[in-house]
N, C-alpha and C positions, 0 to 999 in steps of 0.2 A: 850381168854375168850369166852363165849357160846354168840354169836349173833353179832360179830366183823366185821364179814362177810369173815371167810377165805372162806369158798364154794363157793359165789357169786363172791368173787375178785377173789378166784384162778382159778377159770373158766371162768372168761371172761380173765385173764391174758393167760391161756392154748391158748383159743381160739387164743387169740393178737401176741403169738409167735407161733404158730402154731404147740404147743405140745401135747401128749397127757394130761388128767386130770383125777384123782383120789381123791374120795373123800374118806378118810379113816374109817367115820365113815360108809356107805353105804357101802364098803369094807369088815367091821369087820361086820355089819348086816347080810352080807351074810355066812361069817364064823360063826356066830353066830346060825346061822336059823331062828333068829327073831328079830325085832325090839330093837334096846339098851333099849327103856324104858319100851318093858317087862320083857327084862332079868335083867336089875339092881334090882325090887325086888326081884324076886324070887331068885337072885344066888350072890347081894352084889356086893357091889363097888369092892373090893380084886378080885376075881376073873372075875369080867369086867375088870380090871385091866391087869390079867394077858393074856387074852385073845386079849387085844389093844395091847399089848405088842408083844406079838407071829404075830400078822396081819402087826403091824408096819416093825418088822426086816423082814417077807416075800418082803413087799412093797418098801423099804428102801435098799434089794436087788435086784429087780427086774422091778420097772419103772422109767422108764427115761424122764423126764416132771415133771407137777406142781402136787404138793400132800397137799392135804388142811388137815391138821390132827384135831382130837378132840384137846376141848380146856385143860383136864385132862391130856394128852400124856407130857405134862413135868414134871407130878409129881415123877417119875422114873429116875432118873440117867442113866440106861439103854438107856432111850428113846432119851435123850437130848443128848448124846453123838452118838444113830445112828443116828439123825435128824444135829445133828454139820458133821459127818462125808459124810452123803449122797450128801448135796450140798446147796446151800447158805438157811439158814433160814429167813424166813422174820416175823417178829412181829407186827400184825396189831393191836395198843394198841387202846387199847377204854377203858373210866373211865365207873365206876358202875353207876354213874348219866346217861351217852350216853344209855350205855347197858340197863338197864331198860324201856327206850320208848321203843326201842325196842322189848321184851321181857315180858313185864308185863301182857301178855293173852297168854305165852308160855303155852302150857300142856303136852309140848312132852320130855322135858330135865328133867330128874330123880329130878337132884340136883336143881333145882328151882321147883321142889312142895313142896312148907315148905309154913308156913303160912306170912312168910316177905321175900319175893324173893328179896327186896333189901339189905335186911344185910347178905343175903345170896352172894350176890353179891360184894360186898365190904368183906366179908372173902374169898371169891374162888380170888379176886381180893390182897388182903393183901397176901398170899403164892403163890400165880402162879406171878404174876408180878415180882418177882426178877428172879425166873426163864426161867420166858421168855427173860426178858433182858439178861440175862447168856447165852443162846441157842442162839441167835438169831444175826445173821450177820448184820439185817438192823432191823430197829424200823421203820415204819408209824404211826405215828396219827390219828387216825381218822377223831374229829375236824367233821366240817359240808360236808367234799367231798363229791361228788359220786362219785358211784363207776368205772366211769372211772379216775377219778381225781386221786384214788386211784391204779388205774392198772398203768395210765404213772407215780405217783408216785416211785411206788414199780419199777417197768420197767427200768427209770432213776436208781434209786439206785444200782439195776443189773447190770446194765451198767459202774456203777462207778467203782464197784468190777472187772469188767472185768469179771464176769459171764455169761454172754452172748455172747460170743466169740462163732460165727459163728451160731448163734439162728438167724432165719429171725425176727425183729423185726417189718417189714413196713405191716403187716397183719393187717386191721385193726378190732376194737371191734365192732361186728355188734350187734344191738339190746340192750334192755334195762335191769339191774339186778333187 
């Protein structure tokens, strides 16, 4: 979901095992040539669509590390099936009540400029939510963590899966999200 904090956990996690990190929405900005929320008016959700798409399967083949995707990228079968095959997904769930402190002076997410950004929220939450539990190898909670609470979270969970097999884990998280 938009403001869950994959960017902020997937990068201090990057940092924590000492991989690289790619944010795919800044990814897709640059294949883009411009910011996602100028291009969603002027060229529609379908073809920002197909454009995450084409950045994803680039990405999905070619970095090996943490990749923080848009929170949109499981609405494609496509997506959810290169995201299940590239390497363990993690699902940082957060409810429309959490996400809205957060977010309620956003100006930058397309799909939260409507005039009720929390029923907006709870519909983008009502269709992506099965999805994501469908994609998704591990679920975190959000709940009140920080966001380191969050990395040894998701980290343990890795660890369960045997995902981490041969990842230096003891790096630690320097600095604040």
């Amino acid at each position: 979901m938009p403001g869950c904090g994959k960017s902020t956990v997937g990068r201090q996690m990057a940092r924590r095992l000492g991989l690289p990190f790619v944010d795919a929405d800044v990814a897709l900005e640059t294949r883009l040539g411009c910011a996602i929320s100028d291009f969603f008016p002027l060229h529609g959700e379908a073809a920002f669509r197909d454009h995450e798409e084409a950045s994803l399967r680039e990405l999905a083949a070619s970095h090996d590390g943490v990749l923080a995707t848009g929170g949109g990228v499981v609405l494609r079968e496509a997506n959810r099936h290169m995201l299940r095959q590239a390497g363990p997904v993690v699902y940082l769930r957060a409810s429309p009540e959490e996400l809205i402190v957060r977010l309620r002076n956003d100006r930058v997410r397309p799909l939260l400029q409507v005039p009720d950004p929390m029923a907006r929220l709870r519909e983008l939450y009502e269709v992506r939510h099965p999805l994501y539990a469908a994609t998704a190898h591990i679920c975190v909670s959000q709940g009140k963590g920080s966001v380191s609470v969050m990395v040894r979270e998701v980290i343990a969970a890795l660890e369960s899966l045997g995902a981490l097999h041969g990842v230096p884990t003891a790096v630690p998280i320097s600095g604040k999200a």
